[in-house]
C-alpha positions as CSV (number, residue, x, y, z in Angstrom):
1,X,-2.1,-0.7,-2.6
2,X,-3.2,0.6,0.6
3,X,-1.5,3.9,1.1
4,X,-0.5,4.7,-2.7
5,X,-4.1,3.9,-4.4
6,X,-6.1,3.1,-1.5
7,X,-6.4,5.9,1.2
8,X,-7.1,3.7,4.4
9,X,-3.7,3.7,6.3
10,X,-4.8,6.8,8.1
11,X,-8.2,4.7,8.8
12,X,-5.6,1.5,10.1
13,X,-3.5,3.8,12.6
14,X,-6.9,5.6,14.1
15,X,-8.0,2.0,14.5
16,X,-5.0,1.1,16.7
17,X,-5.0,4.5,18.6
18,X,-8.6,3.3,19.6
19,X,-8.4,-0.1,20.3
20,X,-5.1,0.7,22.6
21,X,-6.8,3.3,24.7
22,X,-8.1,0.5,27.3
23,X,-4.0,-0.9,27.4
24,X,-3.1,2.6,28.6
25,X,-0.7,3.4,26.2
26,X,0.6,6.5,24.9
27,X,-1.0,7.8,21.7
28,X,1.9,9.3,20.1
29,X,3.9,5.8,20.9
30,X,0.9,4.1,19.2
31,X,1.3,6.3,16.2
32,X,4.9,6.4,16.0
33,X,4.8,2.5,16.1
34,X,2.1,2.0,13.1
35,X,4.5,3.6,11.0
36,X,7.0,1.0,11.5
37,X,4.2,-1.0,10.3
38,X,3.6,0.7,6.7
39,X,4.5,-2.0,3.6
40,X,4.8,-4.9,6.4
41,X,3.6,-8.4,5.7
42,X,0.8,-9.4,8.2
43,X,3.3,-11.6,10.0
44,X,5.7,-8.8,10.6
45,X,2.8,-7.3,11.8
46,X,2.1,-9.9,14.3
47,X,5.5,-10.1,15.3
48,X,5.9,-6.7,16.2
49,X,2.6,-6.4,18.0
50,X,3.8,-9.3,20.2
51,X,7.0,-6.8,20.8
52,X,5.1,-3.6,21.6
53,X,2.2,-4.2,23.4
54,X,2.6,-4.6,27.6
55,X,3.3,-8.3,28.4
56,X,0.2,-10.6,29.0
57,X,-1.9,-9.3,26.1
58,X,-2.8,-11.8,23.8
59,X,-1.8,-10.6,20.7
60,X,-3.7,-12.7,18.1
61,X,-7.5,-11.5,20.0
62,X,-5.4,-7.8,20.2
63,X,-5.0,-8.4,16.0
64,X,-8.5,-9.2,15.6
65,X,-10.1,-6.5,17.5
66,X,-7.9,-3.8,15.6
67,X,-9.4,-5.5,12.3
68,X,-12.7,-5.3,13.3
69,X,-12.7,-2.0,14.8
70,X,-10.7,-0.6,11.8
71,X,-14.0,-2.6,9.2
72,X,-16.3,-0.6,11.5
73,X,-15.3,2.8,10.9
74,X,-15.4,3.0,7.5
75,X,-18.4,4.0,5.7
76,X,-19.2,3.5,2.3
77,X,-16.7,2.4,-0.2
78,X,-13.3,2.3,0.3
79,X,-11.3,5.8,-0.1
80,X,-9.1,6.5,-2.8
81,X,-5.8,8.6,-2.3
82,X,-5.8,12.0,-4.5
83,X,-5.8,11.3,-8.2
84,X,-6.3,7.9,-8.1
85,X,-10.0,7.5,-9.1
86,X,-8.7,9.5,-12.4
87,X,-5.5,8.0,-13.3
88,X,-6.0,4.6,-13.2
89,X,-9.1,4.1,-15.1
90,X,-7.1,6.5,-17.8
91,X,-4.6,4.1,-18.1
92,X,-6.1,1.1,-18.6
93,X,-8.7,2.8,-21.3
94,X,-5.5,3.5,-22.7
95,X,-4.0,-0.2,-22.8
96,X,-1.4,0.1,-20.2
97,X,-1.4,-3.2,-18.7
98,X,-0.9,-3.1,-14.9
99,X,-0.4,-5.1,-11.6
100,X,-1.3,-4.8,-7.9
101,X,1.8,-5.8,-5.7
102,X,0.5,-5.5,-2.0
103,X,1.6,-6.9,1.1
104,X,-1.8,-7.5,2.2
105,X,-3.1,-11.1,2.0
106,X,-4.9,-11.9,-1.5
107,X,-8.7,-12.0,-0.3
108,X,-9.4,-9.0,1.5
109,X,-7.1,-7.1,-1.4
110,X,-9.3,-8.3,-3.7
111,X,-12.4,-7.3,-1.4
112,X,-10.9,-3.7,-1.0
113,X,-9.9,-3.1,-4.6
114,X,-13.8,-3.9,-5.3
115,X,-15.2,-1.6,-3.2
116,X,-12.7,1.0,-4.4
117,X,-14.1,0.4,-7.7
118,X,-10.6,-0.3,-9.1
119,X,-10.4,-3.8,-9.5
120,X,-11.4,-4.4,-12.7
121,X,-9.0,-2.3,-14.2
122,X,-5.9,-4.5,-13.2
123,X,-4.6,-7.8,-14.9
124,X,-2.4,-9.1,-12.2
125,X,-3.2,-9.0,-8.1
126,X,-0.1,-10.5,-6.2
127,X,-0.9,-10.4,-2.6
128,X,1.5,-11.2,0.7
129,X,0.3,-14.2,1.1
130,X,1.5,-15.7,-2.8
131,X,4.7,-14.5,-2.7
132,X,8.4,-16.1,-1.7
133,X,9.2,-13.5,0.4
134,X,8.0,-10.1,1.1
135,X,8.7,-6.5,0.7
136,X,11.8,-5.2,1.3
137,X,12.7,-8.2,-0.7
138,X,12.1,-7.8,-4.4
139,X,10.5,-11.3,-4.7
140,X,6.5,-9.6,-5.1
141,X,7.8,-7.3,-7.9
142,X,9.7,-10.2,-10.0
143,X,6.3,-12.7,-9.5
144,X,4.2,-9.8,-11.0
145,X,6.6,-9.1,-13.8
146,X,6.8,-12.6,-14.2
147,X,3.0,-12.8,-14.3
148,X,2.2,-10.1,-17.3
149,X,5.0,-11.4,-19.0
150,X,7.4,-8.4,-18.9
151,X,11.1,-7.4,-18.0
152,X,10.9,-5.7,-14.7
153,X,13.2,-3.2,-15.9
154,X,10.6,-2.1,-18.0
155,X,8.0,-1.7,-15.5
156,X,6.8,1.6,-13.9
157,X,6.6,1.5,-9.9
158,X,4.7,3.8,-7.4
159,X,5.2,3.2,-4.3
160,X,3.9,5.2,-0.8
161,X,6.6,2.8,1.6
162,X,10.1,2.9,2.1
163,X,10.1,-0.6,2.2
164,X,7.9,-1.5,-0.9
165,X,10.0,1.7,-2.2
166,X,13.1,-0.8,-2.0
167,X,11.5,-3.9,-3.0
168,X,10.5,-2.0,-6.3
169,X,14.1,-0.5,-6.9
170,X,15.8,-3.9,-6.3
171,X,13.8,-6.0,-9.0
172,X,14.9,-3.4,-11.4
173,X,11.6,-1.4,-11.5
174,X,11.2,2.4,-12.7
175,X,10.4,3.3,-9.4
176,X,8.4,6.5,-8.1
177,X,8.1,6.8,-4.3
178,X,4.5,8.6,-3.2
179,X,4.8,9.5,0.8
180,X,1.5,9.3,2.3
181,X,1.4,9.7,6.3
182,X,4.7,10.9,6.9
183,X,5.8,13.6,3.3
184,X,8.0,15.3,4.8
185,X,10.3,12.6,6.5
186,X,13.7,12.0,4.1
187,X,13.0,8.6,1.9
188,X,16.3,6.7,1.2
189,X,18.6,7.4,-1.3
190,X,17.7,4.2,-3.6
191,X,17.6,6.1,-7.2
192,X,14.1,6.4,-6.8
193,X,11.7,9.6,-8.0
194,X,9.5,11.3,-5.9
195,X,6.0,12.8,-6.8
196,X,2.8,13.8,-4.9
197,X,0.3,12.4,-6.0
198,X,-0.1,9.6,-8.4
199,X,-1.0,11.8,-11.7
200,X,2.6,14.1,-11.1
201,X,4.5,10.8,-11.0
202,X,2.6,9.3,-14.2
203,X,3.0,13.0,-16.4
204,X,6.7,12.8,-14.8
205,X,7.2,9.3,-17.2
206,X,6.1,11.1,-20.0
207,X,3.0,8.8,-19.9
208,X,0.0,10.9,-21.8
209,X,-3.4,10.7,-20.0
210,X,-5.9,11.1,-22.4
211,X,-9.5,11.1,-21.5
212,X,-9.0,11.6,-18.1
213,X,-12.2,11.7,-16.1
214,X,-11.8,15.6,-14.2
215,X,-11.3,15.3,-10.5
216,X,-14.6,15.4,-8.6
């Protein structure tokens, strides 16, 4: 979600520059380390926070404050990465069924695909907080094949993170990697495709996109 159909990683690591200012820390450490973050679960992302920032912070008040500050700078609705708004409401109008495998926690996935405008055009929504275990493990991908009632080897997956990239891969997935902060860093060698932007990696299937709405 957040990174392949939702542009507000970008938002999430200017968040954390600013709320790490007052610490002292280096920017381009604070940068560097949000990446490690990308396609984590939210306890992962705890975890390492506790790791990274200087000793005697209290990391769950830290956690918050990035949260809030990150909810304060966005205006409006929440941004779409390039192609998006187009592709997916042209595949649903054209029956594909599809699923939302996120590591983010069910509620405010829910809250961001609204404001997106994208949530009504999704059957299944598995977030990080439903699953068994979390991406890199395959366990999210299997629950929302399982869910819509369909091999998994017979599901098409885009993905912007290495480790969502793998999760995908391992449950047997078509799988299309999308890089979205870092494009020109080598992905792994999992059998994966690469495209970039969401429309080259649905043409690339051979999936026809009728009725497309053109690109504002």
């Amino acid at each position: 979600m957040d990174g392949l159909l939702l542009d507000t990683e970008r938002l999430f690591m200017e968040a954390l520059v600013t709320v790490s200012r007052p610490l002292g820390l280096d920017e381009g450490e604070v940068r560097a380390f949000f990446l490690t973050l990308v396609g984590t679960s939210v306890q992962k992302t705890t975890q390492r926070l506790a790791e990274f920032l200087p000793d005697g912070v209290d990391v769950a008040a830290f956690d918050q404050t990035w949260r809030a500050a990150n909810a304060a700078q966005r205006q409006g609705p929440v941004p779409l990465r390039p192609t998006v708004g187009q592709v997916i409401p042209a595949l649903a109008a054209s029956g594909h069924r599809m699923a939302v495998v996120t590591s983010t926690k069910r509620a405010p996935a829910l809250d961001h695909l609204r404001s997106a405008g994208l949530l009504d055009h999704f059957e299944i929504i598995v977030g990080g907080d439903e699953v068994s275990a979390n991406k890199p493990d395959p366990a999210p991908y299997l629950q929302a094949a399982r869910a819509l009632g369909v091999d998994p080897t017979r599901c098409a997956a885009f993905e912007d993170s290495d480790l969502g990239t793998q999760a995908a891969v391992a449950a047997g997935c078509v799988t299309t990697q999308i890089p979205d902060l870092r494009p020109d860093v080598p992905m792994p060698a999992l059998g994966q495709r690469r495209a970039t932007d969401l429309e080259g990696a649905v043409t690339a299937l051979g999936i026809d996109l009728p009725g497309a709405p053109a690109t504002a």
